[in-house]
DSSP file (Angstrom, degrees, kcal/mol; ACC not computed):
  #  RESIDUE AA STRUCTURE BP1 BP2  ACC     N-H-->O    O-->H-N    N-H-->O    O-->H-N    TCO  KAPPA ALPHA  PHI   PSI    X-CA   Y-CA   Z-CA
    1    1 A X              0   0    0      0, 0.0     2,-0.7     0, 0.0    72,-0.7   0.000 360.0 360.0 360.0 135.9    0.0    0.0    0.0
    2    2 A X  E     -A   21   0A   0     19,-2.2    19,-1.4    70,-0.2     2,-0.5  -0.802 360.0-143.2-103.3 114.1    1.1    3.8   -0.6
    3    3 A X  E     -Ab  20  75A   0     71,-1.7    73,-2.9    -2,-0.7     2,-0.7  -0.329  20.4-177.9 -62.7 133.7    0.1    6.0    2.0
    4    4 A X  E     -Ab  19  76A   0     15,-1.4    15,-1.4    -2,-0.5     2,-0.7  -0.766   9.2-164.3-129.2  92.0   -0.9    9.4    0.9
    5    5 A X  E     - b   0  77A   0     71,-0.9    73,-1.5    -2,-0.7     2,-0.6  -0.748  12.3-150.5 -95.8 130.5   -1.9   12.4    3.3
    6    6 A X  E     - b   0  78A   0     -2,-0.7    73,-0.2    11,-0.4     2,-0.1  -0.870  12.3-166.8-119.2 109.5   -3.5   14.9    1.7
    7    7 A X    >   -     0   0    0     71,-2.1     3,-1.0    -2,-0.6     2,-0.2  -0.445  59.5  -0.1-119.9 145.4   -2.7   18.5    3.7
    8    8 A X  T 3  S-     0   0    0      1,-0.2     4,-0.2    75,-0.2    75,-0.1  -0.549 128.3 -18.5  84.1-154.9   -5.1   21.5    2.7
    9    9 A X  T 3> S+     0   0    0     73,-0.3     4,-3.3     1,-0.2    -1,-0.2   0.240 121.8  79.6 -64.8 -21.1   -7.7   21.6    0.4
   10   10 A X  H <> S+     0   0    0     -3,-1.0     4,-3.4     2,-0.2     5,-0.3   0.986  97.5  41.5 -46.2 -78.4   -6.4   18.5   -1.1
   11   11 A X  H  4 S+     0   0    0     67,-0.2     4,-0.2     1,-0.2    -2,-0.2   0.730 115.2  54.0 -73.1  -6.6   -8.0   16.3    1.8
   12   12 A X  H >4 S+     0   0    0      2,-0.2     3,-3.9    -4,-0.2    -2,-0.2   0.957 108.9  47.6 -51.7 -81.9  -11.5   18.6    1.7
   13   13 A X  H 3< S+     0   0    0     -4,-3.3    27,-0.3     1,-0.3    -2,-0.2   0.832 124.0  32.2 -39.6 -73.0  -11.8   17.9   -2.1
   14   14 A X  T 3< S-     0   0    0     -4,-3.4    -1,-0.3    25,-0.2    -2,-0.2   0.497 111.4-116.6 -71.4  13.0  -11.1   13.8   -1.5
   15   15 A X  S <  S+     0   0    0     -3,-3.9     2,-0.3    -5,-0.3    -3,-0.2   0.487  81.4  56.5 101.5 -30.9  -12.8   13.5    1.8
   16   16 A X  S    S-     0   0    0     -6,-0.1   -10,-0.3    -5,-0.1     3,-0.1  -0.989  77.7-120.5-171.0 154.8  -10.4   12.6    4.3
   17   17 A X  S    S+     0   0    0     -2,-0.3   -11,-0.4     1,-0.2     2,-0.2   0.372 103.6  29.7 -87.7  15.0   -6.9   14.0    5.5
   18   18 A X        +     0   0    0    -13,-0.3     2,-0.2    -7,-0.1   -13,-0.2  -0.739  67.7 177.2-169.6 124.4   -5.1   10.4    4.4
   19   19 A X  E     -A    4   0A   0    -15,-1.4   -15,-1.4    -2,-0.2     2,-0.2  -0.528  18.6-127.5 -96.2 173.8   -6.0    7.7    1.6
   20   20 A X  E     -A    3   0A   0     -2,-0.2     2,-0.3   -17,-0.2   -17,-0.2  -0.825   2.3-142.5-119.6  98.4   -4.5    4.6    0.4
   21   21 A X  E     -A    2   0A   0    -19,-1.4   -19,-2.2    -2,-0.2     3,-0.1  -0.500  29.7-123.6 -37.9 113.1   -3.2    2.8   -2.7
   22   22 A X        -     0   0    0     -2,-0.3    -1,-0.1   -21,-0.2   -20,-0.0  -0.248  65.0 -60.7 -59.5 151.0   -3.6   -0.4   -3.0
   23   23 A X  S    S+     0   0    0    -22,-0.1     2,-0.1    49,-0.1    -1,-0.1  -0.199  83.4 137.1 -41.1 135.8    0.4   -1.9   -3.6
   24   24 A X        -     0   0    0     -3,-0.1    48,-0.9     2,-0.0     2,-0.2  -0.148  61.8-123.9-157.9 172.5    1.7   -0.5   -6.4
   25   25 A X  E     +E   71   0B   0     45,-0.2     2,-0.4    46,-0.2    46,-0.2  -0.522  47.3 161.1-118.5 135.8    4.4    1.1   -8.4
   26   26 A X  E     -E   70   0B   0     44,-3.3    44,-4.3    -2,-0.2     2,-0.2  -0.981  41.4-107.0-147.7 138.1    3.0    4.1   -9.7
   27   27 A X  E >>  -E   69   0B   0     -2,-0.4     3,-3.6    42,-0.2     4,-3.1  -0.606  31.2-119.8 -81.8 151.9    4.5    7.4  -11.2
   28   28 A X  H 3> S+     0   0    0     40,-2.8     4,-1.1     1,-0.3     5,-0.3   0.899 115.1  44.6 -55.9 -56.5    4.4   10.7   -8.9
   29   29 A X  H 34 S+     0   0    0      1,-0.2    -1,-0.3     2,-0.2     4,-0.2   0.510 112.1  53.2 -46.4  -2.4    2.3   12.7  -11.5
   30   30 A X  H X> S+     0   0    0     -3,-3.6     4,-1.5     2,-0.1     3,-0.9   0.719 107.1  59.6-110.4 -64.9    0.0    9.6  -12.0
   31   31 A X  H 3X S+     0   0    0     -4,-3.1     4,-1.4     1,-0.3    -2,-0.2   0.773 103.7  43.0 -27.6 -36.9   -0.4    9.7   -8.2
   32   32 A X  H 3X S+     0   0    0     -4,-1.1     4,-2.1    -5,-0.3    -1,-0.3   0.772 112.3  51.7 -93.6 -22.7   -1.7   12.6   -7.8
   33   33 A X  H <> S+     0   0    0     -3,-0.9     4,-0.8    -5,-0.3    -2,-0.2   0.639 106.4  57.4 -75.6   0.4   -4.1   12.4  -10.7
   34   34 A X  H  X S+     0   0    0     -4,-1.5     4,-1.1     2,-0.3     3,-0.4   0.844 107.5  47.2-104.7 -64.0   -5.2    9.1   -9.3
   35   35 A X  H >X S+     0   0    0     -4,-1.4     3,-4.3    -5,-0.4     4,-0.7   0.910 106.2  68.7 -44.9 -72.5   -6.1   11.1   -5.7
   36   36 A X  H >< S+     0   0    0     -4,-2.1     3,-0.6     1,-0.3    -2,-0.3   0.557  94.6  45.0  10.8 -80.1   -7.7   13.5   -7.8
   37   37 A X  H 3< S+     0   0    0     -4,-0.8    -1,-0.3    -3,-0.4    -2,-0.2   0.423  82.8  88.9 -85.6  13.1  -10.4   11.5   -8.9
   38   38 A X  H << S+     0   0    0     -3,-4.3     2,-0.5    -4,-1.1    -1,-0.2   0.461  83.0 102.9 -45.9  -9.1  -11.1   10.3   -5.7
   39   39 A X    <<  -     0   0    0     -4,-0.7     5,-0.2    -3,-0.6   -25,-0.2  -0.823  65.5-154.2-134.5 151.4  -13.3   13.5   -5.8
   40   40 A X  S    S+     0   0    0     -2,-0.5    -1,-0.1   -27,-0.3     3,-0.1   0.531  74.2  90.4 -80.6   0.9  -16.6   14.3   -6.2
   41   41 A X        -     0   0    0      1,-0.1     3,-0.2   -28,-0.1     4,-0.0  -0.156  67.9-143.4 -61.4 177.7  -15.8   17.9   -7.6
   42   42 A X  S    S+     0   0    0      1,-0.2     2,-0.5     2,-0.0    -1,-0.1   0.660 109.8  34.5 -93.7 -46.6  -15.3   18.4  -11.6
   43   43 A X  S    S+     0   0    0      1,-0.2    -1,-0.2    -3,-0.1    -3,-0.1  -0.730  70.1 167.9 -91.9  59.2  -12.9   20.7  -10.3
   44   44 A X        -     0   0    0     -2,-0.5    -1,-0.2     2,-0.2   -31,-0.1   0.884  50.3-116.7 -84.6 -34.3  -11.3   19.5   -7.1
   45   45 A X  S    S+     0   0    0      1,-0.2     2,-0.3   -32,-0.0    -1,-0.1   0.526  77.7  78.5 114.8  17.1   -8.3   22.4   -7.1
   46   46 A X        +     0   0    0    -37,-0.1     2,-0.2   -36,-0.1    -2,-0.2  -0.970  45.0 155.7-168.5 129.3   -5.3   20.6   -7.4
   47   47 A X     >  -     0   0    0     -2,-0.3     4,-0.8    -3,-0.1     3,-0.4  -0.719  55.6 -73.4-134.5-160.7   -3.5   19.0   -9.8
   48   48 A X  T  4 S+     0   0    0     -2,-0.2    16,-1.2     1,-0.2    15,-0.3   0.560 126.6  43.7 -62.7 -20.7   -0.2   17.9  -11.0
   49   49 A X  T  4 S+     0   0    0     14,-0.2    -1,-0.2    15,-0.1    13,-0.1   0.542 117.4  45.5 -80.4 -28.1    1.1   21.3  -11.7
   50   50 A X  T  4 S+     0   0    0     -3,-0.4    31,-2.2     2,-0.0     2,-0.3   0.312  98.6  80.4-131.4 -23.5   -0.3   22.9   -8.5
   51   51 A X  E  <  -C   80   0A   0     -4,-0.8     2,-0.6    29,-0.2    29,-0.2  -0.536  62.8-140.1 -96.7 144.8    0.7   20.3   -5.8
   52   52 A X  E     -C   79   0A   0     27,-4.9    27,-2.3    -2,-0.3     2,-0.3  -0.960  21.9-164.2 -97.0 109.8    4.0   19.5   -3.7
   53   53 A X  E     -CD  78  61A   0      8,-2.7     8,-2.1    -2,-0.6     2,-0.3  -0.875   3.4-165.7 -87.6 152.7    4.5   15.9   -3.3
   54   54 A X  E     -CD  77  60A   0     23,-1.9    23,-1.5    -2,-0.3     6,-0.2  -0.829   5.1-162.1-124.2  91.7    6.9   14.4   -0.7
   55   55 A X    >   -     0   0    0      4,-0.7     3,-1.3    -2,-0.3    21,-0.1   0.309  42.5 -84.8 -67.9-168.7    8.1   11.4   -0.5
   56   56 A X  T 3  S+     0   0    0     19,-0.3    -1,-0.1     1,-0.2    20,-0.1   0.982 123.2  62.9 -46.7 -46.0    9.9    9.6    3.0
   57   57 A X  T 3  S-     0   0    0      1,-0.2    -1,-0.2     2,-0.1    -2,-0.1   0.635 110.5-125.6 -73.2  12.4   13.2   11.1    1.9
   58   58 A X    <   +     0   0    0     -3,-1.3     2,-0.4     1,-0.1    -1,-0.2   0.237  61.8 132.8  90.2 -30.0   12.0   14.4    2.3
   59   59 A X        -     0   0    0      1,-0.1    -4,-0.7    -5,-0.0     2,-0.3  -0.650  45.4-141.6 -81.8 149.9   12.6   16.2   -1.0
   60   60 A X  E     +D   54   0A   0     -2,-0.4     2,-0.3    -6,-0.2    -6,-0.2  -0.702  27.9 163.7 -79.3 132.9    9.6   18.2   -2.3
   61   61 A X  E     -D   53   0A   0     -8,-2.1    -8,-2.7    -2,-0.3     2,-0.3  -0.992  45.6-113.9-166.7 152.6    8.5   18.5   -5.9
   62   62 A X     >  -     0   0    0     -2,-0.3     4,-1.8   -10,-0.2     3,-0.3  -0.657  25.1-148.9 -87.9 157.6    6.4   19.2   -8.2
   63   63 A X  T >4 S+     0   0    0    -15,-0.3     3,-2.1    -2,-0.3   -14,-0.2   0.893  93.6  55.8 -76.6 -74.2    5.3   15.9  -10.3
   64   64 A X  T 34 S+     0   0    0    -16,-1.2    -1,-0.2     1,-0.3   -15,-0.1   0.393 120.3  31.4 -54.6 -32.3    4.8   17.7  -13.7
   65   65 A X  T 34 S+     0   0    0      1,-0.3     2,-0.4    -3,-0.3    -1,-0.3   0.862 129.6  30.4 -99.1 -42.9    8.0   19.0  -13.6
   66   66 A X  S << S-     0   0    0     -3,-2.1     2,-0.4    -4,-1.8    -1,-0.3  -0.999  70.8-158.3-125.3 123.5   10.2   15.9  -11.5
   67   67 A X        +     0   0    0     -2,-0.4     2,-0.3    -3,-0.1    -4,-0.1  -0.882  20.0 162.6-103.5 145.3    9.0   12.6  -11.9
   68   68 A X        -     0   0    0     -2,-0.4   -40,-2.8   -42,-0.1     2,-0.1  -1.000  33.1-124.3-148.5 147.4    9.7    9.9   -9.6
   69   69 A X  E     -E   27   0B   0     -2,-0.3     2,-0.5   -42,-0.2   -42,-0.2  -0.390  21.7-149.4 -82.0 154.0    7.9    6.2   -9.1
   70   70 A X  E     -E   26   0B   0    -44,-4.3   -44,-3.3    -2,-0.1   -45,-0.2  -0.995  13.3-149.9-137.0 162.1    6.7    5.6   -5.7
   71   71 A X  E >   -E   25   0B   0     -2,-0.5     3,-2.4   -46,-0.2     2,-1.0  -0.668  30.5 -76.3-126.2 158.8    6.8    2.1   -4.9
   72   72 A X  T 3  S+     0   0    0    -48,-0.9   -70,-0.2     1,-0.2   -49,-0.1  -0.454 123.1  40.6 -51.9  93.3    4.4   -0.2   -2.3
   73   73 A X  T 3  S+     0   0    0     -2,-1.0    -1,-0.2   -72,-0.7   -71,-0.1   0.097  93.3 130.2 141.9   7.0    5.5    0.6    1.3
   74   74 A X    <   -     0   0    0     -3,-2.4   -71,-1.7   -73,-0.1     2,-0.3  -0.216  44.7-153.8 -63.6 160.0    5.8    4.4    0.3
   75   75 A X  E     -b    3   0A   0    -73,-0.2     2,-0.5    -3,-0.1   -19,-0.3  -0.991  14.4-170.4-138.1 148.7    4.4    7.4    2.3
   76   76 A X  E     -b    4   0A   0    -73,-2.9   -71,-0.9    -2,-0.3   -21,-0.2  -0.831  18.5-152.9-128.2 105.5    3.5   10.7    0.6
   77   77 A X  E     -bC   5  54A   0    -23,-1.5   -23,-1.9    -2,-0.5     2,-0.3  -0.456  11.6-161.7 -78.9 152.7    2.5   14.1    1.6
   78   78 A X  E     +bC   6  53A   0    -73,-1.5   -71,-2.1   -25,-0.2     2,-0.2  -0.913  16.4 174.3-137.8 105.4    0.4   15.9   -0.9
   79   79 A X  E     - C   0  52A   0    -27,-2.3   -27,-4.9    -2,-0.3     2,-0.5  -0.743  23.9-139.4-113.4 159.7    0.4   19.9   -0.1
   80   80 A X  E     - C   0  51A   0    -29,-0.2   -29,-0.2    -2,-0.2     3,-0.1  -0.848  23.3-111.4-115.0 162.4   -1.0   22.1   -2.3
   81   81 A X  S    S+     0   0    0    -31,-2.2     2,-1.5    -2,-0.5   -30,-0.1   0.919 115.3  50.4 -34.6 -68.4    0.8   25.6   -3.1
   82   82 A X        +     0   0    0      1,-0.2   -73,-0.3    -3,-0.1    -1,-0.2  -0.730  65.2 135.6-105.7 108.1   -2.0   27.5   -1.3
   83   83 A X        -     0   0    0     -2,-1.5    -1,-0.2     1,-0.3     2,-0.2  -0.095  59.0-129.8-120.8  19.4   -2.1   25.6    1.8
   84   84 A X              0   0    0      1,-0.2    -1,-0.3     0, 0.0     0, 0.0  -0.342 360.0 360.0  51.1-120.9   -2.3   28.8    4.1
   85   85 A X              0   0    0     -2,-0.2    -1,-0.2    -3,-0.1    -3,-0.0   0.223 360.0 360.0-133.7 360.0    0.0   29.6    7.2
């Protein structure tokens, strides 16, 4: 399973402030598109362009721009840009 916590507006849009992937290998931009449609907006406010993900090891990025797989036994923060103060 990949753990995924979803910080902001992020966990509004899907529902709940952490999801799950069933195991996996998955790329980071695919990842995020995948939370994404976990919600029931058209629009949820976040995409792959707009989002930080973070894997364990700490660096932050955006997927569109740096891709990286995350593998089954991952954890992931997902911030969005405007995530307030």
């Amino acid at each position: 399973m990949i753990h995924v916590k979803c910080y902001g507006h992020i966990g509004t849009s899907v529902g709940a402030g952490e999801v799950t992937l069933e195991g996996m290998e998955i790329d980071s931009a695919d990842l995020v598109d995948r939370v994404r449609g976990m919600s029931a907006a058209t629009d949820p406010g976040f995409n792959r362009y707009n989002t930080l993900v973070m894997i364990e090891d700490g660096d932050a990025f955006v997927p569109a721009g740096v891709r990286r797989i995350v593998r089954d036994g991952d954890s992931v923060a997902l911030i969005p840009f405007s995530h307030g103060g």
